[in-house]
C-alpha positions as CSV (number, residue, x, y, z in Angstrom):
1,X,-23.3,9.0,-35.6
2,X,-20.0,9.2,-33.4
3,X,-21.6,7.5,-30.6
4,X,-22.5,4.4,-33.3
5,X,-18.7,4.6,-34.4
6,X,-17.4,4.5,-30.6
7,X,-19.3,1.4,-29.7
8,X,-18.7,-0.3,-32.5
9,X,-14.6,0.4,-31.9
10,X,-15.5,-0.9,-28.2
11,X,-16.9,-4.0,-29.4
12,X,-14.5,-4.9,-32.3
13,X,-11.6,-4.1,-29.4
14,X,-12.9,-6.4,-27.0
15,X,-14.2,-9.3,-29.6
16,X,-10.1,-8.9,-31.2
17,X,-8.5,-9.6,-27.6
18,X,-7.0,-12.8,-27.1
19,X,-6.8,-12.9,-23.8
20,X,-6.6,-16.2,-21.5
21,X,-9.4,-16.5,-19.3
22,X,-10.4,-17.5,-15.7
23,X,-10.1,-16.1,-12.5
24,X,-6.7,-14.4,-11.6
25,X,-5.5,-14.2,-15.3
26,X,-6.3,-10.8,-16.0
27,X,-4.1,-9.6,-12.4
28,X,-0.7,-8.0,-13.2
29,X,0.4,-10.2,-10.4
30,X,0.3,-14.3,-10.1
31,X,-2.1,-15.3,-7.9
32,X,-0.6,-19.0,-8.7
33,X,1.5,-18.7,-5.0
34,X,-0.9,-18.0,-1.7
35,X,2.1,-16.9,0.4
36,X,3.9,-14.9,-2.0
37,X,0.6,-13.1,-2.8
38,X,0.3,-12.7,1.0
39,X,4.1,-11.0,1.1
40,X,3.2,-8.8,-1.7
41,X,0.0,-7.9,0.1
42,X,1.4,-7.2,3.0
43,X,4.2,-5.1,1.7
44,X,1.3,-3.0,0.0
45,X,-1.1,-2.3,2.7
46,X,1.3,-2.2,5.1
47,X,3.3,0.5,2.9
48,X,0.4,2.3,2.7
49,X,-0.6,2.2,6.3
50,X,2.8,3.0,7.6
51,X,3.5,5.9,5.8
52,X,1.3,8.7,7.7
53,X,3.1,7.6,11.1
54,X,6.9,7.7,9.3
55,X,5.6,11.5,8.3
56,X,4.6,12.7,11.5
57,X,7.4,11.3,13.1
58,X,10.1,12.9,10.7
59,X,7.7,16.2,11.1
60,X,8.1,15.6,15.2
61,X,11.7,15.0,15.0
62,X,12.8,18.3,12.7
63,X,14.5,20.7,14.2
């Protein structure tokens, strides 16, 4: 009985969105502009990748 209830809320939830369609329009980000996307990307990974090395190096340099 609740399991019948829950998919029918799923399906009525996804059959009531009005959503545009096609590839890249359900991204938070615009995929509209290659190199911005590229910047954005690079900022994120590279964030990511960087961080370890900017903690051991603070950890090295402590007194």
């Amino acid at each position: 009985m609740l399991g019948q209830a829950v998919r029918r809320f799923a399906t009525s939830a996804v059959r009531s969105s009005h959503y545009a369609e096609g590839p890249g329009k359900n991204l938070p980000f615009s995929v509209d502009n290659k190199w911005r996307l590229l910047g954005m990307m690079v900022l994120f990974f590279g964030s990511g990748f960087t961080f370890p090395f900017i903690v051991v190096r603070h950890q090295l340099l402590k007194k």
